[in-house]
TORKOL-4160 file (C-alpha; in steps of 0.2 Angstrom, whole numbers, padded with zeros to 4 digits, m for minus):
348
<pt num="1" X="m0092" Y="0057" Z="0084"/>
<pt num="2" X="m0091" Y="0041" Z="0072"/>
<pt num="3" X="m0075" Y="0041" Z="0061"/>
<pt num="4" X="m0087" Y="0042" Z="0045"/>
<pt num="5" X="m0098" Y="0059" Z="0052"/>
<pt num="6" X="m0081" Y="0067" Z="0050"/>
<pt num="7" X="m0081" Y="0064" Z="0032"/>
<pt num="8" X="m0100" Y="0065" Z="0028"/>
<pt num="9" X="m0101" Y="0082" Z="0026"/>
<pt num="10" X="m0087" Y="0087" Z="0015"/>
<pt num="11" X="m0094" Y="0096" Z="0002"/>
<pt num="12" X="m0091" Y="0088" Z="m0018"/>
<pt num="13" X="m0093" Y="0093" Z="m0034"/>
<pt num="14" X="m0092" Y="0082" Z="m0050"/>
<pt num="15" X="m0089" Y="0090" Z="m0067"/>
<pt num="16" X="m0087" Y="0072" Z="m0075"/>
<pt num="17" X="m0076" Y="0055" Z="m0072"/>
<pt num="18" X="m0066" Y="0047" Z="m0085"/>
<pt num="19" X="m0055" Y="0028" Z="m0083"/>
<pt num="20" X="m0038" Y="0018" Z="m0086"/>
<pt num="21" X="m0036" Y="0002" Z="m0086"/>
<pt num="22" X="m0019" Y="m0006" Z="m0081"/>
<pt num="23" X="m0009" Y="m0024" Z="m0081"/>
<pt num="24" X="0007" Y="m0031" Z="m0075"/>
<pt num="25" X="0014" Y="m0048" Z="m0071"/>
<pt num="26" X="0015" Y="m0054" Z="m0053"/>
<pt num="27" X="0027" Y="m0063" Z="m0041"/>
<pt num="28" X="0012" Y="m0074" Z="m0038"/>
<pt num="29" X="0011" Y="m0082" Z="m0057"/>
<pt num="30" X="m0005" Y="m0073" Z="m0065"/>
<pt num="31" X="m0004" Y="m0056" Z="m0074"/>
<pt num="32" X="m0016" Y="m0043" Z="m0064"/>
<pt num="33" X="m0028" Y="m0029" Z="m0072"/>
<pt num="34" X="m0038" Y="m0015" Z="m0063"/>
<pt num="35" X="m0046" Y="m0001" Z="m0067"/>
<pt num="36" X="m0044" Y="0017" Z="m0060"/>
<pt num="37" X="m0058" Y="0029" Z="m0060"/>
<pt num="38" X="m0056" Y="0048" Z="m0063"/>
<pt num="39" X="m0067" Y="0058" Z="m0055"/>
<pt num="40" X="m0066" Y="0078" Z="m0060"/>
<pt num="41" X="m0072" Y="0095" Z="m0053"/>
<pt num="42" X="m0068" Y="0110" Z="m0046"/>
<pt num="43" X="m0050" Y="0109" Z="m0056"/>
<pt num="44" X="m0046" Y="0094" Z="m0047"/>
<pt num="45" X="m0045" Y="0077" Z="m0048"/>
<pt num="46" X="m0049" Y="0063" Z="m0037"/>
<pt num="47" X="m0044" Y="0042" Z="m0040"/>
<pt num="48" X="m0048" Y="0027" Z="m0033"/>
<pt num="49" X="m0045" Y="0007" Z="m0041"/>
<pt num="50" X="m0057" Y="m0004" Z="m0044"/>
<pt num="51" X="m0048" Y="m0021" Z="m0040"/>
<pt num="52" X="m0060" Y="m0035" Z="m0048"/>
<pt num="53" X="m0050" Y="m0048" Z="m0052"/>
<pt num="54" X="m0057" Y="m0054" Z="m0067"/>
<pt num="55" X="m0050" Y="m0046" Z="m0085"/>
<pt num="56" X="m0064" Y="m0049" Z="m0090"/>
<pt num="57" X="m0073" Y="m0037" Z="m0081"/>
<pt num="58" X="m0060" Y="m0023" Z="m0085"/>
<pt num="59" X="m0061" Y="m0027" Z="m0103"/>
<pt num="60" X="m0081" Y="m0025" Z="m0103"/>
<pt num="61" X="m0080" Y="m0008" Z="m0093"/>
<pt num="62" X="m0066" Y="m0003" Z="m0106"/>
<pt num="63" X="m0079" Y="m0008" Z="m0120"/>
<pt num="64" X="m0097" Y="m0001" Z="m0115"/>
<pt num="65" X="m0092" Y="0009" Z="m0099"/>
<pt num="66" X="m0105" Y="0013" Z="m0087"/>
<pt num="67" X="m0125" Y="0018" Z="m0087"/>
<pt num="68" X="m0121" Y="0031" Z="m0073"/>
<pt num="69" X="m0123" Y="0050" Z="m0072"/>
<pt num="70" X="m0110" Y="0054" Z="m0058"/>
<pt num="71" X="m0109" Y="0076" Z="m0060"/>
<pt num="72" X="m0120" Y="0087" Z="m0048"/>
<pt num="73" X="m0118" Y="0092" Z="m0030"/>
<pt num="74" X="m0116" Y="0082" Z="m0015"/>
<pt num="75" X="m0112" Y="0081" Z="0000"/>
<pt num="76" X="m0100" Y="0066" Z="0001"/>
<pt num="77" X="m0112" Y="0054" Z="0011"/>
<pt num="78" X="m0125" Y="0061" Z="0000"/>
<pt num="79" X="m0114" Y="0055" Z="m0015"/>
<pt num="80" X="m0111" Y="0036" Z="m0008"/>
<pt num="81" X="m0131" Y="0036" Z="m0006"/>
<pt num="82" X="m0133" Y="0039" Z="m0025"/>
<pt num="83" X="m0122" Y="0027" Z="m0029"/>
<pt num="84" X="m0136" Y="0014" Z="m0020"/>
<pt num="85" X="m0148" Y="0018" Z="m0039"/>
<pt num="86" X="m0133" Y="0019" Z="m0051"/>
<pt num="87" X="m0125" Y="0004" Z="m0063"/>
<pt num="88" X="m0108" Y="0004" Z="m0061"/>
<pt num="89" X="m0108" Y="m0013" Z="m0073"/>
<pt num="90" X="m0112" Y="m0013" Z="m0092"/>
<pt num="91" X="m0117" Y="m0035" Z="m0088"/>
<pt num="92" X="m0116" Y="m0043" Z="m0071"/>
<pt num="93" X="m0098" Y="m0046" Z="m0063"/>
<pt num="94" X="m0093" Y="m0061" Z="m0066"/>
<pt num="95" X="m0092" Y="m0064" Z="m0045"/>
<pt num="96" X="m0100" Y="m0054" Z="m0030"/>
<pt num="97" X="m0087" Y="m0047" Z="m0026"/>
<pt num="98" X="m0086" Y="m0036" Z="m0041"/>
<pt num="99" X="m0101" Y="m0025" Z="m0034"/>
<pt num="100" X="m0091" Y="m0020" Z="m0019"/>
<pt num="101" X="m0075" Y="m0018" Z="m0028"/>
<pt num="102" X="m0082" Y="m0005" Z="m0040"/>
<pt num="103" X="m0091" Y="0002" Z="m0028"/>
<pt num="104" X="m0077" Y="0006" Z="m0018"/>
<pt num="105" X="m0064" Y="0012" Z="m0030"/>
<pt num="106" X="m0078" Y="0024" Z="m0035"/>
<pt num="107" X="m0082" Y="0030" Z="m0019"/>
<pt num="108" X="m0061" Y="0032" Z="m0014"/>
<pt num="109" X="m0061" Y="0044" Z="m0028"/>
<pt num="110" X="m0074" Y="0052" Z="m0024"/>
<pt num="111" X="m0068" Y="0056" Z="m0006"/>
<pt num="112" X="m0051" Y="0058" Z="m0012"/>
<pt num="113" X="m0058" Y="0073" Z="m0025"/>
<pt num="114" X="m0069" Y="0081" Z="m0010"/>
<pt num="115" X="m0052" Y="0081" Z="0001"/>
<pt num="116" X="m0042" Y="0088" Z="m0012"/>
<pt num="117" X="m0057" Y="0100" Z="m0017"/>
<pt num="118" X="m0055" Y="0105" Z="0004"/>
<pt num="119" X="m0039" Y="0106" Z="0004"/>
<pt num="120" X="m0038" Y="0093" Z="0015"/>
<pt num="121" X="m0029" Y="0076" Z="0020"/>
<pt num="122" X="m0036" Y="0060" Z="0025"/>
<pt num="123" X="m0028" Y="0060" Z="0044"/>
<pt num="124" X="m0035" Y="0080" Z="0045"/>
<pt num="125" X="m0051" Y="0076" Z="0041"/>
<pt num="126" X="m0055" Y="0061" Z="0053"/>
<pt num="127" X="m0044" Y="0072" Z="0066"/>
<pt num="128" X="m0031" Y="0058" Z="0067"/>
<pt num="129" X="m0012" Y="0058" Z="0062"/>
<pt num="130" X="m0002" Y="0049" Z="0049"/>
<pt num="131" X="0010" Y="0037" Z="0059"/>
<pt num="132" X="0024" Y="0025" Z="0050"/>
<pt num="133" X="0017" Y="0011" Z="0044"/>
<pt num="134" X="0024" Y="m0009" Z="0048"/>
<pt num="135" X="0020" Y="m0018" Z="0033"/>
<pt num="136" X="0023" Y="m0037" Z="0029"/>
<pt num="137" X="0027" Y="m0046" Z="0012"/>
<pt num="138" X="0014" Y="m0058" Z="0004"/>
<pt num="139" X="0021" Y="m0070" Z="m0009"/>
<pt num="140" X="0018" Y="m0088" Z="m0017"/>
<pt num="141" X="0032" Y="m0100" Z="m0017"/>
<pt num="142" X="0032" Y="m0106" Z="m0031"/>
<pt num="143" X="0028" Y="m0124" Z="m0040"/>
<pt num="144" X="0034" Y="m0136" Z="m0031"/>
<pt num="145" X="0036" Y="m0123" Z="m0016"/>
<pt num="146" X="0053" Y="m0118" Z="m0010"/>
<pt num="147" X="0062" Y="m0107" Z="0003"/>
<pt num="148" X="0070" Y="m0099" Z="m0013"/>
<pt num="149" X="0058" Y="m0082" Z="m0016"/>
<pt num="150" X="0058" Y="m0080" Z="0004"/>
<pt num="151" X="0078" Y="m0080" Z="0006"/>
<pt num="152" X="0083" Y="m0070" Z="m0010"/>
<pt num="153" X="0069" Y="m0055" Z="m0002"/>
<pt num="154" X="0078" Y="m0058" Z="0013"/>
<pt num="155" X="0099" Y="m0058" Z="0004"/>
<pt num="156" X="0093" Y="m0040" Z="m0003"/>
<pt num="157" X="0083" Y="m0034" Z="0012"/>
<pt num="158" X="0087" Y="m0043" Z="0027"/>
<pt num="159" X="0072" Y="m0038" Z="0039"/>
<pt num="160" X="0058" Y="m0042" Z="0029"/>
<pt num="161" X="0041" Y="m0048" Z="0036"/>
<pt num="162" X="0030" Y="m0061" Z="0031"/>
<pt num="163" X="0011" Y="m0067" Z="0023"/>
<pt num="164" X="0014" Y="m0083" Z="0016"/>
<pt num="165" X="0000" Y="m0095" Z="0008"/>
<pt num="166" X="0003" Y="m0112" Z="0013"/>
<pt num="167" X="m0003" Y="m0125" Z="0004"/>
<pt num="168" X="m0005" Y="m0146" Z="0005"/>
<pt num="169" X="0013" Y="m0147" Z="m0004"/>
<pt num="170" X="0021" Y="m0137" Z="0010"/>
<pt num="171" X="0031" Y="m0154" Z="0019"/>
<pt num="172" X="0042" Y="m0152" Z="0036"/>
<pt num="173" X="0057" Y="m0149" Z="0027"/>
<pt num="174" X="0049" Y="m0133" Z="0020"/>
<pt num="175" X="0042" Y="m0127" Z="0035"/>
<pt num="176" X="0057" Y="m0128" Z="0048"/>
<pt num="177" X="0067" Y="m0119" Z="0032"/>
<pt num="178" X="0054" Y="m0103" Z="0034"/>
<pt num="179" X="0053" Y="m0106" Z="0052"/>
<pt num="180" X="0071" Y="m0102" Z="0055"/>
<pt num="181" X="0070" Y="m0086" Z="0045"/>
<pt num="182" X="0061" Y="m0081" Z="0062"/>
<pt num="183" X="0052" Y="m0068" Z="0048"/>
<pt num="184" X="0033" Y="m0076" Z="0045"/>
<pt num="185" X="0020" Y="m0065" Z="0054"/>
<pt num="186" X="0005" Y="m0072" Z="0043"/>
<pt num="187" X="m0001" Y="m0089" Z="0037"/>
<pt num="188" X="m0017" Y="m0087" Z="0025"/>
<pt num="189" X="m0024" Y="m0105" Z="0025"/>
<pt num="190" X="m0037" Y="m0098" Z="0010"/>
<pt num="191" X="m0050" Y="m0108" Z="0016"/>
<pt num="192" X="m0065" Y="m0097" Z="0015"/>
<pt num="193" X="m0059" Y="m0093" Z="m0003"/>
<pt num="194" X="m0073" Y="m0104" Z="m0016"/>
<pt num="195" X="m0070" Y="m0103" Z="m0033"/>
<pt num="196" X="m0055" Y="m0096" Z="m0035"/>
<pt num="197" X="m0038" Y="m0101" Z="m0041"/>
<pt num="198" X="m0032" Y="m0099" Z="m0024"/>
<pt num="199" X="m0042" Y="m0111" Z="m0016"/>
<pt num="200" X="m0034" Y="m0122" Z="m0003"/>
<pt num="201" X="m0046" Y="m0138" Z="0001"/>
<pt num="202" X="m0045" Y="m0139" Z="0021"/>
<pt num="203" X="m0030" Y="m0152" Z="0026"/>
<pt num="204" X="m0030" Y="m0154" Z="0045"/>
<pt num="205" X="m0012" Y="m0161" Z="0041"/>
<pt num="206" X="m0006" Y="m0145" Z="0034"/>
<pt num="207" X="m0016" Y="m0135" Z="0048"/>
<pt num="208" X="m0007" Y="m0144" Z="0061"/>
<pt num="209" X="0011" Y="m0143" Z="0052"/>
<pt num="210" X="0008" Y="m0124" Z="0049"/>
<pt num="211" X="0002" Y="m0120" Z="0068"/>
<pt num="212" X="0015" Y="m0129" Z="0078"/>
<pt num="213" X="0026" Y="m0124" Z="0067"/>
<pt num="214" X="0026" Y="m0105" Z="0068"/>
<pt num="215" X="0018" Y="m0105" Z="0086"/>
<pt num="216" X="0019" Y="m0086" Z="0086"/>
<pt num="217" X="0011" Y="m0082" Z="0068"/>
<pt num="218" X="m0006" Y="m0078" Z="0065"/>
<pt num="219" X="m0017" Y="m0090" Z="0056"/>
<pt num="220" X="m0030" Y="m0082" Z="0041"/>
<pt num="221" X="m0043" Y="m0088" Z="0037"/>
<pt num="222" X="m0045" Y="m0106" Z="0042"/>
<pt num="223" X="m0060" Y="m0118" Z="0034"/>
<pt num="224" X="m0070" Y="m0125" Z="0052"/>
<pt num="225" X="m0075" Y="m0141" Z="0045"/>
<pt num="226" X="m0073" Y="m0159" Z="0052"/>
<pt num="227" X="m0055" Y="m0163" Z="0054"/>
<pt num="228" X="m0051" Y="m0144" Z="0056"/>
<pt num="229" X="m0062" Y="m0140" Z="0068"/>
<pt num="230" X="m0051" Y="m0141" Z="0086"/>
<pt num="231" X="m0034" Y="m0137" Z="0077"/>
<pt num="232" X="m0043" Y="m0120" Z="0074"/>
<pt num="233" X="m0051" Y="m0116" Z="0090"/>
<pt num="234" X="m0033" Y="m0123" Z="0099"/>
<pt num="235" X="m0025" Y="m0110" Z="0090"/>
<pt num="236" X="m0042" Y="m0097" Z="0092"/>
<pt num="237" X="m0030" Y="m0082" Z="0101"/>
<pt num="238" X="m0020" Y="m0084" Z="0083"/>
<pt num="239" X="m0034" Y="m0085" Z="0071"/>
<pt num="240" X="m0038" Y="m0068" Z="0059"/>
<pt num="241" X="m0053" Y="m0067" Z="0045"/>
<pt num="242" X="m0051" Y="m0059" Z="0029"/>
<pt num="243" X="m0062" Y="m0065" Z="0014"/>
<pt num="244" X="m0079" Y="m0065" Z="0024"/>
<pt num="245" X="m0075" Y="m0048" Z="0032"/>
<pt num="246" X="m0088" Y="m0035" Z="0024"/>
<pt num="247" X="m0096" Y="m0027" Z="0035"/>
<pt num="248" X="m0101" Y="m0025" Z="0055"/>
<pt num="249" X="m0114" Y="m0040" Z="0051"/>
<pt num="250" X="m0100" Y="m0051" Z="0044"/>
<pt num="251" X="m0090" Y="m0051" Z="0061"/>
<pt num="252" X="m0104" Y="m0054" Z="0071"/>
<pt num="253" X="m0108" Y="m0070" Z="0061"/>
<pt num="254" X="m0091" Y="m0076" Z="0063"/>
<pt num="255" X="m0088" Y="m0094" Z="0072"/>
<pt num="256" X="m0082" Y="m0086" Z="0088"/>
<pt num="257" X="m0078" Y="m0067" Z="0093"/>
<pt num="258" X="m0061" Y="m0064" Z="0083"/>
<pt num="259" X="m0043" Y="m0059" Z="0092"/>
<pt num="260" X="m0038" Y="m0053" Z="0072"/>
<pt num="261" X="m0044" Y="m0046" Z="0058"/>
<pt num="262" X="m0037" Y="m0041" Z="0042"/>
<pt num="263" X="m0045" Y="m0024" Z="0034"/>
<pt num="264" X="m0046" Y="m0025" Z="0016"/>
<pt num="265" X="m0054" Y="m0007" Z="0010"/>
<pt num="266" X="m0062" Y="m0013" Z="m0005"/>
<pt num="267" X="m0070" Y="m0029" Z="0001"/>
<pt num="268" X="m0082" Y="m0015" Z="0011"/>
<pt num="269" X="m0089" Y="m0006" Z="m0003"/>
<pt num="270" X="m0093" Y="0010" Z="0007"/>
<pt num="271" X="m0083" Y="0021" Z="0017"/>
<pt num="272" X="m0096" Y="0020" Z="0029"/>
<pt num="273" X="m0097" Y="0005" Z="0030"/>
<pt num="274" X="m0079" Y="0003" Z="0030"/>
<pt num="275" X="m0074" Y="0015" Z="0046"/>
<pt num="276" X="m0090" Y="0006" Z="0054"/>
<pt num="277" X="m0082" Y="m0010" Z="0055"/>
<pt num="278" X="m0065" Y="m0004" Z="0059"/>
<pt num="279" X="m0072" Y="0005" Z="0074"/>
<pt num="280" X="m0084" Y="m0010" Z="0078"/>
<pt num="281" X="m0067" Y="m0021" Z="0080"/>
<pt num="282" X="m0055" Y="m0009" Z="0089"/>
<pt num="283" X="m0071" Y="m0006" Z="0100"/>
<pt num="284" X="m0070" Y="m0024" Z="0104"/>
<pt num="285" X="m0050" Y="m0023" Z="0106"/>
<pt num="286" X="m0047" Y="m0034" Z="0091"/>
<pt num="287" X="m0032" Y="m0032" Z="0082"/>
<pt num="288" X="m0030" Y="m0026" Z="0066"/>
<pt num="289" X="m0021" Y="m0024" Z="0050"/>
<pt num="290" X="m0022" Y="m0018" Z="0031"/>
<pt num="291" X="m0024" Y="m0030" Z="0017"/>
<pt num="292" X="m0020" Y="m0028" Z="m0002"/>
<pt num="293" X="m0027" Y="m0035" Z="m0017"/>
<pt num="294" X="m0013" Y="m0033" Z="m0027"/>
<pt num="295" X="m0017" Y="m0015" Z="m0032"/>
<pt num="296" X="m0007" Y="m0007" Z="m0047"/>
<pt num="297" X="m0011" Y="0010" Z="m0045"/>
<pt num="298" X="m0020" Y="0021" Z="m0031"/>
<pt num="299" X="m0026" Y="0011" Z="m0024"/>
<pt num="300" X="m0012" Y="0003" Z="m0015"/>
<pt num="301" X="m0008" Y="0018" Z="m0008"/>
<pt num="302" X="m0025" Y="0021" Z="m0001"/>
<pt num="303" X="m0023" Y="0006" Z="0007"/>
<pt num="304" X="m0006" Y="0012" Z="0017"/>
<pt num="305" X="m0014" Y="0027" Z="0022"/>
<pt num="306" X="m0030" Y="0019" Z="0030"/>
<pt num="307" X="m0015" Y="0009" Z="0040"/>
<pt num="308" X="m0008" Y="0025" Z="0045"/>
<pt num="309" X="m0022" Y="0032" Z="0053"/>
<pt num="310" X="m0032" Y="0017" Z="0060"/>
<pt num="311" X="m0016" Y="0004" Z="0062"/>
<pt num="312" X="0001" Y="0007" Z="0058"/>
<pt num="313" X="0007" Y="m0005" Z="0070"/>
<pt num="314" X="m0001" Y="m0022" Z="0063"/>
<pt num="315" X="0008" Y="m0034" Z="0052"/>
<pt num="316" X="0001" Y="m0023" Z="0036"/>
<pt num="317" X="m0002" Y="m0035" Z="0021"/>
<pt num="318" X="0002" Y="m0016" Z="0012"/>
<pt num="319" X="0020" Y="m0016" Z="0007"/>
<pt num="320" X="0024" Y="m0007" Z="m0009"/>
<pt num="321" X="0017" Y="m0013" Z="m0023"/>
<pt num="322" X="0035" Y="m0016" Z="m0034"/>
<pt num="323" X="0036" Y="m0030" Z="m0019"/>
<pt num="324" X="0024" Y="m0043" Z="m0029"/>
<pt num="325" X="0035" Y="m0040" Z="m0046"/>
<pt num="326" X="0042" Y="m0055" Z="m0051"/>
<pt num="327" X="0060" Y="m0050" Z="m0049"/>
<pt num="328" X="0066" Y="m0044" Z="m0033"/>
<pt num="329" X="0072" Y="m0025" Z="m0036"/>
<pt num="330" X="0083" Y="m0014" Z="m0027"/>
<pt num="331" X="0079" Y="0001" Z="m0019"/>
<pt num="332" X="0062" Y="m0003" Z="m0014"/>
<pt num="333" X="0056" Y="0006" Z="0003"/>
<pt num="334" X="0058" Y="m0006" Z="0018"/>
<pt num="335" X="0046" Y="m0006" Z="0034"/>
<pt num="336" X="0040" Y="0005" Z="0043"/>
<pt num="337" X="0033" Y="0014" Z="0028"/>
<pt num="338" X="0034" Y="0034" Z="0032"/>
<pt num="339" X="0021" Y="0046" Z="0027"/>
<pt num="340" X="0021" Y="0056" Z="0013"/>
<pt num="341" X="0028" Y="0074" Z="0017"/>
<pt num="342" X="0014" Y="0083" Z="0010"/>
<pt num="343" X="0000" Y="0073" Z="0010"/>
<pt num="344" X="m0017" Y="0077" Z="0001"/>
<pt num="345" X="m0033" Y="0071" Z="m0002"/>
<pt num="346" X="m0034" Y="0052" Z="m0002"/>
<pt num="347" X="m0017" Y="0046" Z="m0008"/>
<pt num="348" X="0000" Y="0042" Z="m0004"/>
């Protein structure tokens, strides 16, 4: 049976849905907003985030909300098909990815109020377990970049695993510094990112600095473009996709069949479409971990859980979220990340 059929026939009722928006400062320089959606029924309530990441989005949600009469009676695949007809955006997003954001965190409330209205877990329901999750650590390093954010992680908690973002600045100096930590797992080159503030203009320089330099790292999200083209397919075995991952079509269109992949939940849209892909992949015997999108409330956790049950042992870009505050704290959980107790519905 097909991961999501376990879930399609949970029963789900909706009584009404209410939101909260949130914002906090990151390690990475920008303050973040998301918004969490409330779904209600059945004296219990179910959450998932919508992680959009323009404020500008959040704030207009927050003004007009949405043209969208969620209550009745499903089952939940018959709930994720309504949601095909219904405006979840008072004004277009101001990007694409907006639709598939929304979509998600109101479709991970809405599974998590159907579990919690069962009586039932994530793991139970798809008949898997909850295993300890390995999680990494992505930060910037500042402007101009420095070793300096990596080592004071590393002074307060000394096994710490890494998804760093190189970027053109990054010289050999900087480079044999992190190399030494022996603690980067992840190099996210950002270049299938357009548009964003994160872009990184493809530098076969950099590329070839970064790949011989941590020669057992994997390497996201590489541009193939004149230049870049042979340092990447060299370094194929290492190479993992993230920003065009979004669905079973998306994999199959992708320059050459993929060693890694990193699962970012809401870049799917749909559950379905979601466990889909995730089996698509393992079916393949690709490897795979969890991504974040910076997540300030449930939505982080849902992340971890999905890791938990589909692959715990990957270099999770999932670590707790009080990891991408600008100051380094104490007492944060440290990896593997174990399960929650008692867990219930769709949420750590």
């Amino acid at each position: 049976m097909a991961l999501f059929d376990r879930l399609a026939d949970l029963p789900l009722v909706i009584e009404g849905h209410d939101r909260s928006t949130q914002t906090r400062a990151t390690s990475s320089g920008f303050d973040r907003t998301t918004t969490t959606f409330a779904l209600r029924g059945g004296g219990e309530t179910g959450k998932g985030e919508d992680v959009t990441y323009d404020a500008e989005d959040h704030e207009r949600l927050a003004r007009s909300g949405i043209d969208a009469d969620l209550a009745g009676e499903y089952t939940f695949a018959e709930f994720s098909d309504s949601l095909d007809d219904e405006a979840l955006f008072p004004e277009p997003p101001e990007r694409e990815t907006g639709y598939h954001y929304r979509r998600w965190a109101v479709e991970s409330a809405a599974l998590d109020l159907a579990l919690r209205q069962a009586d039932a877990d994530l793991a139970s329901a798809l008949d898997l377990t909850y295993d300890s999750v390995r999680f990494v650590v992505s930060t910037r390093l500042g402007e101009p970049p420095s070793v300096a954010r990596v080592e004071a992680l590393l002074e307060r908690y000394p096994d710490t695993e890494f998804k760093l973002d190189p970027t053109s600045e990054w010289g050999d100096g900087l480079v044999d510094a992190l190399a030494a930590t022996g603690r980067v797992r992840i190099l996210d080159l950002k270049g299938q990112y357009h548009g964003t503030e994160v872009d990184q203009t493809p530098d076969p320089a950099l590329y070839r600095r970064v790949i011989r330099g941590f020669p057992e790292a994997v390497v996201e999200d590489p541009a193939i473009v004149e230049g870049t083209e042979s340092i990447v397919t060299d370094a194929a075995e290492r190479v993992s996709w993230d920003a065009p991952i979004t669905g079973v079509e998306s994999i199959r269109e992708l320059p050459f069949e993929p060693s890694w992949l990193n699962v970012k939940p809401s870049r799917f849209g749909t559950v379905e479409s979601l466990l889909d892909s995730v089996e698509y992949a393992l079916d393949r015997g690709m490897n795979l971990y969890g991504g974040g999108q910076f997540e300030l409330d449930v939505g982080r956790g849902q992340a971890q859980a999905l890791a938990s049950v589909l692959y715990p042992d990957g270099p999770n870009d999932v670590a707790p979220g009080a990891y991408n505050d600008p100051d380094v704290s104490e007492g944060l959980p440290t990896s593997p990340l174990a399960p929650p107790a008692d867990p219930r519905g769709f949420r750590w």
